[in-house]
DSSP file (Angstrom, degrees, kcal/mol; ACC not computed):
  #  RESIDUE AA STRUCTURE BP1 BP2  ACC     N-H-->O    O-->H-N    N-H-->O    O-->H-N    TCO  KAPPA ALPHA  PHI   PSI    X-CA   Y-CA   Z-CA
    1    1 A X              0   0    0      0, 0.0    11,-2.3     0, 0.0     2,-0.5   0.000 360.0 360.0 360.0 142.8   79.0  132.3  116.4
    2    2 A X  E     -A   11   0A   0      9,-0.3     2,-0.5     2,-0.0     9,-0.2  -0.873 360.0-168.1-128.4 121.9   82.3  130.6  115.2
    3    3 A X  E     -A   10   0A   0      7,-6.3     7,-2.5    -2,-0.5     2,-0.5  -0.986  13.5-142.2-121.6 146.0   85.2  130.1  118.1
    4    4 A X  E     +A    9   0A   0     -2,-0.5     2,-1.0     5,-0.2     5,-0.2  -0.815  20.6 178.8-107.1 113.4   88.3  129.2  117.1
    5    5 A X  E >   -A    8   0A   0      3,-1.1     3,-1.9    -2,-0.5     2,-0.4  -0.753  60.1 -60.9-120.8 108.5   90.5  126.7  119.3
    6    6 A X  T 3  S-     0   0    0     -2,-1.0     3,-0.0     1,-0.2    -2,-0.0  -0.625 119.6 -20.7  83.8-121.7   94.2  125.6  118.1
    7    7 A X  T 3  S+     0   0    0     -2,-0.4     2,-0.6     1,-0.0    -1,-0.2   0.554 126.4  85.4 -94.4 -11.2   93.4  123.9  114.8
    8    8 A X  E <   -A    5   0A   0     -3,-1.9    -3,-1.1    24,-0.0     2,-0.5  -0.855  60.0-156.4-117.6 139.9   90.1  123.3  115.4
    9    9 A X  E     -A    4   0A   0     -2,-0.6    24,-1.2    -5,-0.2     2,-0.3  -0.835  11.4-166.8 -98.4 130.7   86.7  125.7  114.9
   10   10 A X  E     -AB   3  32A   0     -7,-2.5    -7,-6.3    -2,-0.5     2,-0.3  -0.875  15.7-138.3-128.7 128.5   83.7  125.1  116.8
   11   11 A X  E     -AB   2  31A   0     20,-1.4    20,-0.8    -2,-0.3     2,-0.3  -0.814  25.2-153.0 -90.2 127.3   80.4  126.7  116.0
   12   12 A X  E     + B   0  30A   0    -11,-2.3    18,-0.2    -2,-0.3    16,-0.1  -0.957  60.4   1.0-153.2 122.6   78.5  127.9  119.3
   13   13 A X  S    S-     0   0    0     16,-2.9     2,-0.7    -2,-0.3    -1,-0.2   0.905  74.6-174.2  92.8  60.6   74.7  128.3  120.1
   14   14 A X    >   -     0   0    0     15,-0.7     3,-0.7    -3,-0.2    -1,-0.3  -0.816  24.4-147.4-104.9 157.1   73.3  127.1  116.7
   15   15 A X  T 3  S+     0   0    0     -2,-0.7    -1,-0.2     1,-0.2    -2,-0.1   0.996  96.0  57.4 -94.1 -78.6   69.6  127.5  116.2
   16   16 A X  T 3  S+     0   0    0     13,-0.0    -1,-0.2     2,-0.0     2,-0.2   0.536  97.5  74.4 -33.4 -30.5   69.3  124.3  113.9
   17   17 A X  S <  S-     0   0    0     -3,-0.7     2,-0.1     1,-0.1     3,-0.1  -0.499  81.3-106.0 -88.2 154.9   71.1  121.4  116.7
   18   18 A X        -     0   0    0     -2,-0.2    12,-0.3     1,-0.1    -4,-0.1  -0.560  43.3 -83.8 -84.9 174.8   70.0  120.0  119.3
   19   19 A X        -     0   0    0      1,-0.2    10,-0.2    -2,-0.1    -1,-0.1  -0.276  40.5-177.9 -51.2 132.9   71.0  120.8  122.9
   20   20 A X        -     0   0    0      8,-1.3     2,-0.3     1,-0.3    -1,-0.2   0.767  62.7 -19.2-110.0 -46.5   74.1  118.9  123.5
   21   21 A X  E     -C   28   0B   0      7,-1.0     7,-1.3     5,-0.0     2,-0.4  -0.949  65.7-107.4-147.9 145.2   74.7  119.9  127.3
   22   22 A X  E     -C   27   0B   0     -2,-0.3     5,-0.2     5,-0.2     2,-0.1  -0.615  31.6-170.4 -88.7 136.6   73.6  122.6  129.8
   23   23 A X        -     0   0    0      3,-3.1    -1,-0.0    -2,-0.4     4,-0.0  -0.177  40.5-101.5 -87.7 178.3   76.0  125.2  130.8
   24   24 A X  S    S+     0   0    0     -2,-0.1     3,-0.1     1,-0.1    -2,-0.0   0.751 126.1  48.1 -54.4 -32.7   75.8  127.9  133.7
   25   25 A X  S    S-     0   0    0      1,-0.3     2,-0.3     0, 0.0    -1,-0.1   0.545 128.5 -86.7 -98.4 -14.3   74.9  130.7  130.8
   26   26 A X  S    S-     0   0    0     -5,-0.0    -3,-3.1     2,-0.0     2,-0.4  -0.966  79.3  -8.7 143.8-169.5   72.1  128.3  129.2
   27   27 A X  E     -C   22   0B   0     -2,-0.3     2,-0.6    -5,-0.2    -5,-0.2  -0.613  63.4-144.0 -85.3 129.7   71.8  125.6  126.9
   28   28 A X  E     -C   21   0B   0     -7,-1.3    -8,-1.3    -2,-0.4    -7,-1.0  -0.844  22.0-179.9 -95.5  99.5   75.3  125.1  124.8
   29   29 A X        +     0   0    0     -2,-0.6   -16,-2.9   -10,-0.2   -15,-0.7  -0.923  15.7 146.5-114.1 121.3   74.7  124.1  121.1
   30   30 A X  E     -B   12   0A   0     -2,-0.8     2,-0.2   -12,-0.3   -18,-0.2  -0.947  29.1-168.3-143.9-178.9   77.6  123.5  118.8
   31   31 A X  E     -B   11   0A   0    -20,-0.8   -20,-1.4    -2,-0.2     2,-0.4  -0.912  10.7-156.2-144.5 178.8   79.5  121.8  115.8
   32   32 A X  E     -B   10   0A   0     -2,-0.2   -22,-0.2   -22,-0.2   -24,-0.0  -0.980  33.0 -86.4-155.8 156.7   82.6  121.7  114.7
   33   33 A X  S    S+     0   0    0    -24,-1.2    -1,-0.1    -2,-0.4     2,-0.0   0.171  78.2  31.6 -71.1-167.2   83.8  121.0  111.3
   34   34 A X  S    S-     0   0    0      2,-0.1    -2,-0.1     0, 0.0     2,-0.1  -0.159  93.4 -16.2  63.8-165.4   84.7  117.5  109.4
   35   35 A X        -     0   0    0     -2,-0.0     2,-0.6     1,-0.0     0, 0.0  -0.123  52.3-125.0 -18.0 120.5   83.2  114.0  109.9
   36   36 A X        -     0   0    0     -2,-0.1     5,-0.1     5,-0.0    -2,-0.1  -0.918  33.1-120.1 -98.9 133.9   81.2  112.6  112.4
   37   37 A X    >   -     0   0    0     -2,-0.6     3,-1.2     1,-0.1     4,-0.5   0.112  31.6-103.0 -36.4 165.0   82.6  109.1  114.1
   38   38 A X  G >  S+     0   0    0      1,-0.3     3,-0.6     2,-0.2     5,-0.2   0.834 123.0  53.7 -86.2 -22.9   80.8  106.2  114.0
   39   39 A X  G 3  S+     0   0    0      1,-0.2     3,-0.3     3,-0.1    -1,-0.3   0.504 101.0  53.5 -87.5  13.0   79.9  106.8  117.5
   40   40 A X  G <  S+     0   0    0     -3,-1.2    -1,-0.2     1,-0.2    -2,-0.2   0.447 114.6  48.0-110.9  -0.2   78.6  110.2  117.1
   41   41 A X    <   +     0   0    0     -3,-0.6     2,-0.9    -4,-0.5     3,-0.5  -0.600  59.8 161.0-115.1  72.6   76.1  108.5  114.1
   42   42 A X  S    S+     0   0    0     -3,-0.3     4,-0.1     1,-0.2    -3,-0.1   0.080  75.8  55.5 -85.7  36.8   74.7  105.3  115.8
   43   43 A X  S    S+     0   0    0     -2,-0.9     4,-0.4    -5,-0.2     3,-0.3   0.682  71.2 101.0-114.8 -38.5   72.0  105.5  113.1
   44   44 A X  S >> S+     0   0    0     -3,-0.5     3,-2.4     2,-0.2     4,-1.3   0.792  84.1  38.7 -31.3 -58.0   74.0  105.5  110.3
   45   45 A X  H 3> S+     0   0    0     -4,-0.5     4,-1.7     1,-0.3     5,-0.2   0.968 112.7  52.0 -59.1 -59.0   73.6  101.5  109.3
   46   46 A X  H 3> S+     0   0    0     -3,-0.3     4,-1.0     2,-0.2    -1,-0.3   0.525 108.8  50.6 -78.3   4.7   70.4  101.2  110.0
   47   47 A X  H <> S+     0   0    0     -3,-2.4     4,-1.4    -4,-0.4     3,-0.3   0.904 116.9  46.4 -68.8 -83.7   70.0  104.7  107.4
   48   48 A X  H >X S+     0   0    0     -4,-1.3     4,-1.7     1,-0.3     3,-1.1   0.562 112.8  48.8 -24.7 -76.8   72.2  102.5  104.7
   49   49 A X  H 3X S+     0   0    0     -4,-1.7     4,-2.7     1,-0.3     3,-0.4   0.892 117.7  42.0 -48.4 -63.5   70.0   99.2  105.3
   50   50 A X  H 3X S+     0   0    0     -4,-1.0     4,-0.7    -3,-0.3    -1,-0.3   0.750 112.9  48.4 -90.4   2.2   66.9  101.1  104.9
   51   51 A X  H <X S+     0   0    0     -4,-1.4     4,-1.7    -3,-1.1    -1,-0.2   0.815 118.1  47.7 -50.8 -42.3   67.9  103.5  101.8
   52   52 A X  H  X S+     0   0    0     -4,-1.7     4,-2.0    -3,-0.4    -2,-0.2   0.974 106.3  49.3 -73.8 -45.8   69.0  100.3  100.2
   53   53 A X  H  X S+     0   0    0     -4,-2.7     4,-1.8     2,-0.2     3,-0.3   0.964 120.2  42.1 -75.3 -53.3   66.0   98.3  101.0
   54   54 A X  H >X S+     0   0    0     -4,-0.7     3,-1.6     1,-0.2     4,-1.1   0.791 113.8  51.5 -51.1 -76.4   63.7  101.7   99.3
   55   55 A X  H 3X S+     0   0    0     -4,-1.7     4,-1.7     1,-0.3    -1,-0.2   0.762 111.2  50.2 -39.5 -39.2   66.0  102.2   96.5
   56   56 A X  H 3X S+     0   0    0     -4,-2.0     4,-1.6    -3,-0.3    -1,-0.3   0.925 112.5  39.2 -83.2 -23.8   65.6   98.5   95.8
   57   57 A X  H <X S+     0   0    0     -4,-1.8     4,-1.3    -3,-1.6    -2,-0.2   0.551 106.5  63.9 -89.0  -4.5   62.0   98.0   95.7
   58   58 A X  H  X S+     0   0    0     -4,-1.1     4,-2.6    -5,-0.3    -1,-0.2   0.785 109.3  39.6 -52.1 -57.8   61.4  101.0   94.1
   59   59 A X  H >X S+     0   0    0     -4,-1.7     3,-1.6    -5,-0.4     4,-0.8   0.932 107.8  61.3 -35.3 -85.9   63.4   99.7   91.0
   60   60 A X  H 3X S+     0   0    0     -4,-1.6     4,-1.5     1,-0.3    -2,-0.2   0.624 110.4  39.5 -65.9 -26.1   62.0   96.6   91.4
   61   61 A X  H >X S+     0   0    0     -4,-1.3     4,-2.3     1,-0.2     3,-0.6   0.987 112.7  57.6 -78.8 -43.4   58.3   98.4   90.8
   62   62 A X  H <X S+     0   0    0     -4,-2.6     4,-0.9    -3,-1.6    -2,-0.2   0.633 106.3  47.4 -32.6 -26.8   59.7  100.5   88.2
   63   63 A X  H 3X S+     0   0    0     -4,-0.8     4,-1.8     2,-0.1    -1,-0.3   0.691 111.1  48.3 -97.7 -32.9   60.6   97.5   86.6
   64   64 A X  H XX S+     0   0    0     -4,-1.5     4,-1.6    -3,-0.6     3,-1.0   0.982 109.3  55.1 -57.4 -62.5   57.0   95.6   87.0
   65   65 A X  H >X S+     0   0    0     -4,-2.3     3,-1.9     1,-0.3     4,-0.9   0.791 106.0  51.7 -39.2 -49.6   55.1   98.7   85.7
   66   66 A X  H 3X S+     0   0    0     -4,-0.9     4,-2.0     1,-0.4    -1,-0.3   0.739 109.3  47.7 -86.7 -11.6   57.1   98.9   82.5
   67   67 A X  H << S+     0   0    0     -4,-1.8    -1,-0.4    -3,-1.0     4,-0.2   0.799 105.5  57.3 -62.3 -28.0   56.5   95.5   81.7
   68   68 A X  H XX S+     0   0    0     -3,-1.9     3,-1.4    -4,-1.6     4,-0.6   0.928 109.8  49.9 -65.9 -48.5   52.8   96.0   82.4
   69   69 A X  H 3< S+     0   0    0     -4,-0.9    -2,-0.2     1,-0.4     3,-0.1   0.784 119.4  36.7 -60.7 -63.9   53.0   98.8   79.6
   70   70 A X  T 3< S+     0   0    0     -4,-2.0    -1,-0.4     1,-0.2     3,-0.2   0.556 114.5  47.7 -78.2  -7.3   54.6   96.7   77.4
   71   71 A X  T <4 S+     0   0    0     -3,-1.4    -2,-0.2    -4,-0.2    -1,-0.2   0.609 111.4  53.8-112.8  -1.8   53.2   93.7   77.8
   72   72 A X  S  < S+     0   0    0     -4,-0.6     2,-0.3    -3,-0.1    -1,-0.1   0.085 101.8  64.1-116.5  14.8   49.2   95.3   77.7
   73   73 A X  S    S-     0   0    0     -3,-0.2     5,-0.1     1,-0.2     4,-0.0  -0.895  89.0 -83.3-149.7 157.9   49.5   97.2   74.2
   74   74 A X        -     0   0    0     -2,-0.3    -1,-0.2     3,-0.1     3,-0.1  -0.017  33.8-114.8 -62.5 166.7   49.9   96.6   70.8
   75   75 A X  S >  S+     0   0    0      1,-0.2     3,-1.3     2,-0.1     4,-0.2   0.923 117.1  46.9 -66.0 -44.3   53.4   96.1   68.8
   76   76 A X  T 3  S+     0   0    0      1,-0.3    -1,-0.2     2,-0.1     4,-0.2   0.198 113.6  46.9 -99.6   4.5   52.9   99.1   66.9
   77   77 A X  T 3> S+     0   0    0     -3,-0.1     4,-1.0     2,-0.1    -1,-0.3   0.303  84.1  97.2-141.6  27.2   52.0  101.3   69.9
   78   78 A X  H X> S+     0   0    0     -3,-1.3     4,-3.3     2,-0.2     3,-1.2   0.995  79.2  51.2 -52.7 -72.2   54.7  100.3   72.3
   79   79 A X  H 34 S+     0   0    0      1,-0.3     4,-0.4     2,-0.2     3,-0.3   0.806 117.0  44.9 -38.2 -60.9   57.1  103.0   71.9
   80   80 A X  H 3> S+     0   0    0      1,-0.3     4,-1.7     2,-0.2     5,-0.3   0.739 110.1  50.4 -72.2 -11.4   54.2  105.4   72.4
   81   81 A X  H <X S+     0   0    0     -3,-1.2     4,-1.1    -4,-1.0    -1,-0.3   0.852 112.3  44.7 -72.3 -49.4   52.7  104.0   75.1
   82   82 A X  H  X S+     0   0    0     -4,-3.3     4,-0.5    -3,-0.3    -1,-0.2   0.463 110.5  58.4 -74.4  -3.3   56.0  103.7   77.2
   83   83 A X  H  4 S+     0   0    0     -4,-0.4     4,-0.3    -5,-0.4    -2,-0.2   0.775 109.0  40.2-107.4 -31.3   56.7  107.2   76.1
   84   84 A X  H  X S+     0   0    0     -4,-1.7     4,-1.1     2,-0.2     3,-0.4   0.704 114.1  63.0 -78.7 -27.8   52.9  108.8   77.9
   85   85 A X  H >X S+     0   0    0     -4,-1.1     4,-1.1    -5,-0.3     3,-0.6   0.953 105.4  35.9 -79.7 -29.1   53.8  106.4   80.6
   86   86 A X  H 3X S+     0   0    0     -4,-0.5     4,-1.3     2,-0.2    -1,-0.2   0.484 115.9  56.3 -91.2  -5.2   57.0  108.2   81.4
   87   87 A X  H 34 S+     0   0    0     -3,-0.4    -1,-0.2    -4,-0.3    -2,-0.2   0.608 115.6  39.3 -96.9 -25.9   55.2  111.8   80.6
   88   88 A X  H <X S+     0   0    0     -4,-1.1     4,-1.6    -3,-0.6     3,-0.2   0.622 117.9  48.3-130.9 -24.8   52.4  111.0   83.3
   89   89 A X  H  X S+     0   0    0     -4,-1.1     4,-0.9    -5,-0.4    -3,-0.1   0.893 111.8  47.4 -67.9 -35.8   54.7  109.4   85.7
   90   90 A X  H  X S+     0   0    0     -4,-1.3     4,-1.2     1,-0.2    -1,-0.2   0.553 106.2  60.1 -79.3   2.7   57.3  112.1   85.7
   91   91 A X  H  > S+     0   0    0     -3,-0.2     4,-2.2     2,-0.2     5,-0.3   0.750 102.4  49.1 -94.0 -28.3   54.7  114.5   86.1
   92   92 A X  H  X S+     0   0    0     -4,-1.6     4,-2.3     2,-0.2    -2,-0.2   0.847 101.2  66.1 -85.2  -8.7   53.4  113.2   89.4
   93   93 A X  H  X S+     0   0    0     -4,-0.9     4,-0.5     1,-0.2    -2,-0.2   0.924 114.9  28.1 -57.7 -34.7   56.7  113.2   90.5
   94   94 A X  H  < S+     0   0    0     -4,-1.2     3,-0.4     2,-0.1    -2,-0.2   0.957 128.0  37.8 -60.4 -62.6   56.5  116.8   90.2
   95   95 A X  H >X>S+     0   0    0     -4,-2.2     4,-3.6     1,-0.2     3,-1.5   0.749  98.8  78.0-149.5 -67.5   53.0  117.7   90.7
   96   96 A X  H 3X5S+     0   0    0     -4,-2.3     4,-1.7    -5,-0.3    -1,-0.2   0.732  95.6  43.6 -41.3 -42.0   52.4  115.2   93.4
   97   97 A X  H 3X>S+     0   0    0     -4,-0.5     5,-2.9    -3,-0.4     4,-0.7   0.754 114.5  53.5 -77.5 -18.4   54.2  117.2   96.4
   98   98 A X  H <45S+     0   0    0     -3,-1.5    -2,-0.2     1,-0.2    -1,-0.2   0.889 109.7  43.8 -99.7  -7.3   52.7  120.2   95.3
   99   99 A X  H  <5S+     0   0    0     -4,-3.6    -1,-0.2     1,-0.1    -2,-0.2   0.918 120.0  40.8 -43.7 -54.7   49.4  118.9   95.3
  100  100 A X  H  <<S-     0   0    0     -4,-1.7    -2,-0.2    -5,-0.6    -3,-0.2   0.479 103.3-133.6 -95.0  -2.1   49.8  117.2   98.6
  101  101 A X  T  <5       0   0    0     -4,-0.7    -3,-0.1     1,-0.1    -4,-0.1   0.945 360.0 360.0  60.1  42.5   51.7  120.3   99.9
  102  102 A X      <       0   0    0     -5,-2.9    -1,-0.1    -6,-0.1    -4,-0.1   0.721 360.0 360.0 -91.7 360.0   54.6  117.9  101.4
């Protein structure tokens, strides 16, 4: 349910937030539009640090494998060889959640 007050609109009793405070009428859940402040995220860095720290080792295997690929095959059968490695990789990326039903 959306009230509006002044300039600003505030969303009231949404199913999806948590409880933010108890009222007389019950438990008060809202949000309100924009931004959150740095004190309304006190997770937020430590998200960044550890997105950056996945995202980087994740390259950094990305980058091993294909050197294993290449470095473990003939000259004349690179190209195809890096080309089934990216056909079977991209395929568990797919495949893999619905296998494992995540």
């Amino acid at each position: 349910r959306k009230l509006n007050e002044t300039d600003n609109s505030y969303y009231v009793d949404c199913s999806c937030i948590w409880k933010s405070s108890t009222t007389d009428t019950g438990n008060l859940f809202y949000a309100s539009d924009g931004r959150c402040s740095q004190t309304d995220c006190p997770y937020f860095a430590p998200f960044i640090a550890m997105f950056f720290l996945s995202i980087f080792f994740i390259f950094v295997g990305s980058t091993l494998e294909t050197n294993v690929v290449v470095r473990c095959v003939e000259k004349k059968d690179k190209g195809l060889s890096l080309g089934m490695f990216q056909i079977f990789s991209h395929a568990g990326y797919v495949l893999g959640p619905e296998i494992g039903r995540a």
